[in-house]
C-alpha angles and dihedrals in degrees: 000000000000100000090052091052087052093051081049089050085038097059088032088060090041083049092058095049106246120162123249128209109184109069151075096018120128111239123228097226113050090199087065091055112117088178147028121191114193087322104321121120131244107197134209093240088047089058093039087054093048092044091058087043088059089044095059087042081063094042094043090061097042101270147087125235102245086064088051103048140330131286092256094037079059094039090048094047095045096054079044093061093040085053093055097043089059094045094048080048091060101043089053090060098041088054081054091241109166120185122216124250085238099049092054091041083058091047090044089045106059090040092061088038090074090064110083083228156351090261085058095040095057094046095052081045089053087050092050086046089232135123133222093260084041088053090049100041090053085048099056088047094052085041090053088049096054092050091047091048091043092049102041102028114019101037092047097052109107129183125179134226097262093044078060100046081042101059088031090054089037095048097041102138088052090067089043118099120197125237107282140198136184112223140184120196139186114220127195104188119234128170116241088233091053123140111241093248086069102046091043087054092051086046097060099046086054089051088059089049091052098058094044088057088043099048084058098280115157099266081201094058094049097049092051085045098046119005113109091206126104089236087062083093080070102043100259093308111153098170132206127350145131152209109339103015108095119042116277105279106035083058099056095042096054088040092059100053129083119237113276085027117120116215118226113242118307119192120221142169082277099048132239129024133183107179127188112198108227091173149009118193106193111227109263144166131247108239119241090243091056091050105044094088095053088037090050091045088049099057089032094065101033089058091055092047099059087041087057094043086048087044094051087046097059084037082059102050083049111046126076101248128188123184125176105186110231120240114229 
């Protein structure tokens, strides 16, 4: 199941166009190579590069690898999506696409551009164990195969109007936004389990508060001065949010006010609460004709995909294909 997510990942991100920089490239020691596709050589720092690719992608989301999939699943996807990459190489050449040295110094460019300096790009290329010509060789490869993807896959999806009015009818919720407010609060903090002297004490402090707001005072400077809330920094702001995202009785209390009012005080599992509503968006639905052009993207997009994934596979049967699975 993984693998076949990744295979999925691994088309999507063909299909966007982002360069890759681990495929397609003849090793120079044919001992390091993990692959071979119809001649061409995979080598062991291509799949190196693309593991720790895959590395940053987990860390990236929260997580590390090992809690996503095993060593081998990983192992498996990553010489998938080099595969591919070399197949997809292939068929852009054999369909005669060449792409433009401006194009590729712009590409370059722009690669080299996300480093603060030369002395920090060759070292990141040290550390990919790649050089400059390296770097511009594996661009012009991923650059071919977007082109390739774009023209034979991309540019040929169609979907019709009523594809579009089906998936939007039949997806409706997911056009639809909840009632929303934007709230600030003022919290002064209370334990559950504490005695009543304590909670009358922080009461009170909430209820001068209160008449100080309420006389004209700056809702924004008390709540950086006494709020015991992190959003205290921005004066109470909580921003927007809707039904189901703050406890019980937070959420009726700031539901029920109109935008510039102040709560009285509303006691919670946190303790103490003074809102003031700054907005209030009604719910509301996006229009079919908003939504067409995303719709039609969408579709666009997902019917070229699985065009490419069913292309690579009877590239696949019919390629001569060699894999030697890396140890760690």
């Amino acid at each position: 199941m993984f693998r076949k997510m990744m295979m999925a990942i691994a088309a999507l991100t063909m299909l966007v166009g982002t360069t890759a920089l681990g495929w397609a490239a003849p090793a120079k020691d044919g001992a390091s190579a993990v692959a071979t596709v119809n001649g061409v050589t995979i080598s062991r720092q291509d799949f190196d590069r693309e593991m720790r690719s895959a590395e940053q992608y987990f860390a990236s989301q929260g997580h590390s690898p090992a809690e996503t999939a095993s060593a081998k699943e990983i192992k498996q996807a990553v010489i998938d999506k080099l595969v591919n990459g070399a197949l997809l190489y292939e068929a852009s050449k054999k369909s005669g696409i060449k792409i433009e040295q401006a194009a590729l110094d712009a590409e370059f460019n722009g690669f080299k551009g996300r480093f603060p300096g030369d002395k920090e790009f060759k070292a990141a290329l040290t550390q990919l164990s790649i050089d400059e010509a390296g770097i511009r060789e594996k661009i012009g490869q991923s650059l071919a195969v977007e082109k390739y993807v774009n023209q034979e896959f991309v540019d040929k999806a169609t979907v019709t109007d009523q594809e579009v009015k089906d998936y939007y009818d039949n997806n409706i919720s997911a056009f639809a936004t909840p009632e929303q407010v934007r709230a600030s609060h003022i919290l002064i903090t209370v334990k559950p389990e504490a005695d009543a002297a304590t909670k009358k004490e922080a009461r009170k402090k909430l209820e001068r508060i209160r008449k100080k707001i309420v006389a004209g005072g700056d809702f924004a400077a008390l709540a950086k001065k006494n709020s015991d809330c992190p959003s205290n920094a921005k004066g109470g702001d909580l921003g927007y949010f809707s039904r189901g995202q703050m406890v019980k009785p937070f959420e009726t209390a700031a539901f029920a006010l109109m935008p510039g009012a102040v709560s009285e005080i509303v006691e919670t599992q946190f303790g103490y609460h003074i809102i003031k509503l700054i907005d209030k968006k009604h719910a509301e639905t996006v229009s079919f004709d908003e939504a067409r052009p995303r719709i039609d993207n969408y579709l666009r997009q997902s019917k070229a995909q699985k065009a490419l994934v069913e292309s690579l596979k009877t590239m696949r049967d019919a390629a001569k294909i060699t894999i030697a699975m890396p140890a760690d």
